[in-house]
C-alpha positions in Angstrom: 3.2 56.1 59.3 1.5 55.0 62.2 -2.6 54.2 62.1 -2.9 56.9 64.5 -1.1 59.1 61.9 -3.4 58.0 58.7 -6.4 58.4 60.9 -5.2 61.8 61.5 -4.5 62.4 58.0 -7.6 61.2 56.6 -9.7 63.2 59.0 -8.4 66.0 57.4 -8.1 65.3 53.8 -11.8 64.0 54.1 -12.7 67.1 56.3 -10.8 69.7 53.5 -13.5 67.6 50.4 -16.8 68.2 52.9 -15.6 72.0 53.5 -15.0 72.6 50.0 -19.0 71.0 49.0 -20.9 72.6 52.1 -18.8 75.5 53.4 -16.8 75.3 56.4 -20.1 77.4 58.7 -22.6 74.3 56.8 -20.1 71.5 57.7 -20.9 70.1 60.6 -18.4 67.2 62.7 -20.9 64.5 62.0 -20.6 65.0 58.4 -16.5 64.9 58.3 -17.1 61.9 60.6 -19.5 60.5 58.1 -17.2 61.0 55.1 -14.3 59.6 57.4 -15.7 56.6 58.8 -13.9 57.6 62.2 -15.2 57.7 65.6 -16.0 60.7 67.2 -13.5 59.8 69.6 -11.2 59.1 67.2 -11.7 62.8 66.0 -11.8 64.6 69.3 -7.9 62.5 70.0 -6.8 64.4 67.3 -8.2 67.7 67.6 -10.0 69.7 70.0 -13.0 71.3 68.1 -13.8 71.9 64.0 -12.1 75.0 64.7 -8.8 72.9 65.4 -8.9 70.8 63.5 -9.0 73.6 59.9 -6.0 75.2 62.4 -4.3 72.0 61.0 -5.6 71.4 57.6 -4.2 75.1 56.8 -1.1 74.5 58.4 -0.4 71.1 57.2 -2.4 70.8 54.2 -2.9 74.1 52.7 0.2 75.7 53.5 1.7 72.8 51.8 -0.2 73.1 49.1 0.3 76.4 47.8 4.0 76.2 47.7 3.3 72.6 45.4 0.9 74.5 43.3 1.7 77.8 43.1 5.2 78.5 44.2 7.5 75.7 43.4 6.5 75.8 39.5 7.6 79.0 39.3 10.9 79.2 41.1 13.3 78.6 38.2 11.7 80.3 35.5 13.2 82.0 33.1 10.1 83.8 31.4 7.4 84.6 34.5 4.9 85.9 32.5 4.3 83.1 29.7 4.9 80.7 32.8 2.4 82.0 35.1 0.0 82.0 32.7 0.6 78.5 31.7 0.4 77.8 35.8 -3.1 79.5 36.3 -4.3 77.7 33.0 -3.5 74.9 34.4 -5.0 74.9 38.0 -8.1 76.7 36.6 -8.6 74.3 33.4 -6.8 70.8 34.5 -6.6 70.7 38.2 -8.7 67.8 39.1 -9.0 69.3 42.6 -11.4 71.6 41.5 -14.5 71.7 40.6 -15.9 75.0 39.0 -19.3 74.5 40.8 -17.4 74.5 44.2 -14.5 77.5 43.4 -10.8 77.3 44.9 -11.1 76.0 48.7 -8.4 78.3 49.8 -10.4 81.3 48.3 -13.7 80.4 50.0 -12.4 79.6 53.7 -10.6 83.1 53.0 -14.2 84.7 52.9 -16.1 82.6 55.0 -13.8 82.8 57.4 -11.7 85.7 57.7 -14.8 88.3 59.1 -15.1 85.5 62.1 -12.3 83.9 63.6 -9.4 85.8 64.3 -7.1 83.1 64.4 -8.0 80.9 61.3 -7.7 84.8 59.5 -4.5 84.7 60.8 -3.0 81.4 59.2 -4.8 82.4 55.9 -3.5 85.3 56.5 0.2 83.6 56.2 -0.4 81.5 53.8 -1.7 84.3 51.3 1.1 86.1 52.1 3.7 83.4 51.1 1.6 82.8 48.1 1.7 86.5 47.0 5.8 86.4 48.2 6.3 83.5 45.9 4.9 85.0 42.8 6.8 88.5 43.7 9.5 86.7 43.7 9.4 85.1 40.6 8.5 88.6 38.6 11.2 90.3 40.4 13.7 87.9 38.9 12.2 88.4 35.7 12.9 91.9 36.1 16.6 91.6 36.3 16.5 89.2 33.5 14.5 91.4 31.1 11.3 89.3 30.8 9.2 91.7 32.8 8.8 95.4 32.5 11.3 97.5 34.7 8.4 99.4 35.9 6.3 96.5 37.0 5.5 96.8 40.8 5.9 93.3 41.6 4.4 92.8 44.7 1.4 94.5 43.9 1.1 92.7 40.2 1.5 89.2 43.0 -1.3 90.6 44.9 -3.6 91.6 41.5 -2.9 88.1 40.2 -3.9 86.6 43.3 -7.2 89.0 43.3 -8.0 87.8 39.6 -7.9 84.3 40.0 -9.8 84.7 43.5 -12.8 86.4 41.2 -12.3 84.2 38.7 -13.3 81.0 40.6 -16.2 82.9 42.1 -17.5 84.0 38.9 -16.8 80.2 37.6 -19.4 79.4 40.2 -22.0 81.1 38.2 -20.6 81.5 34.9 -18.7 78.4 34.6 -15.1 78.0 33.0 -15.8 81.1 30.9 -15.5 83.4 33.1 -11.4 81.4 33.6 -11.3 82.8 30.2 -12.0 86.4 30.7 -9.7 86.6 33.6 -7.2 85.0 31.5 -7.0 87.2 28.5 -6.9 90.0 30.5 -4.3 89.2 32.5 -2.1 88.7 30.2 -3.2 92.1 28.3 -2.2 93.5 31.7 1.0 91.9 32.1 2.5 91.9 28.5 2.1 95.8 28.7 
């Protein structure tokens, strides 16, 4: 990679750990600047305004991401339901990515940003979407196999799971890792029935 490149990329890794702490609307450019030791120039080369430059970190980084976390896991499985629970145990308990105090950083761009600015809500937009595809996907296989009820409506069950954890980290943000918990068991009350 060129420096150019790792600049680049380090603007927005370091960008994506400031969002997450102060919320993208509380994050100004002097503080990603700050936590990236670049230039402001060196910034404004890459991308055109804040706005711009989270165009990019969803596209390249997030986007990215949720396939690694949530999607690829899951492609081969031959039991959906034990396996997506194991998955969101282990992103809500392990992932050292989060932090409960902070939520998921997906989640909170999703509703800090979507009421605002059309076209960030549109690549979130996309990326939920393939998020809520991949899990359908998996469950729908599971169907044919006989490790999910026939009269599961996968896409929606996708879209409830996604819902769930969504609450989950926000309630995690006042309750702490208990409230993981409560969506957990539940979920799986839900599913196994």
């Amino acid at each position: 990679m060129k420096k150019s490149e790792l600049t680049r990329a380090e603007i927005l890794k370091k960008s994506m750990e400031v969002i997450y702490k102060k919320g993208y609307h509380a994050a100004t450019i002097d503080d990603m600047l700050k936590a990236t030791q670049v230039t402001k120039g060196a910034f404004f080369y890459h991308f055109k305004s804040k706005d711009d430059m989270c165009l990019h970190m969803l596209k390249e980084v997030f986007s990215e991401n949720t396939y690694t976390i949530w999607v690829k896991p899951l492609e081969n499985s031959l039991d959906p339901i034990s396996d997506i629970l194991k998955l969101l145990r282990e992103v809500l308990y392990d992932d050292e990515g989060f932090d409960v105090r902070y939520g998921c950083h997906m989640i909170n761009l999703i509703e800090e940003i979507s009421p605002n600015n059309a076209l960030l809500r549109k690549e979130l937009r996309s990326i939920t979407q393939d998020w809520v595809m991949g899990i359908e996907k998996v469950l729908t296989a599971g169907q044919k196999i006989g490790k999910v009820p026939g009269n599961l409506n996968c896409r929606e069950t996708a879209e409830y799971i996604i819902a769930g954890y969504a609450g989950a980290r926000n309630m995690g943000k006042v309750f702490g890792t208990s409230a993981y918990q409560t969506y957990l068991n539940q979920l799986e009350r839900y599913l196994q029935n």
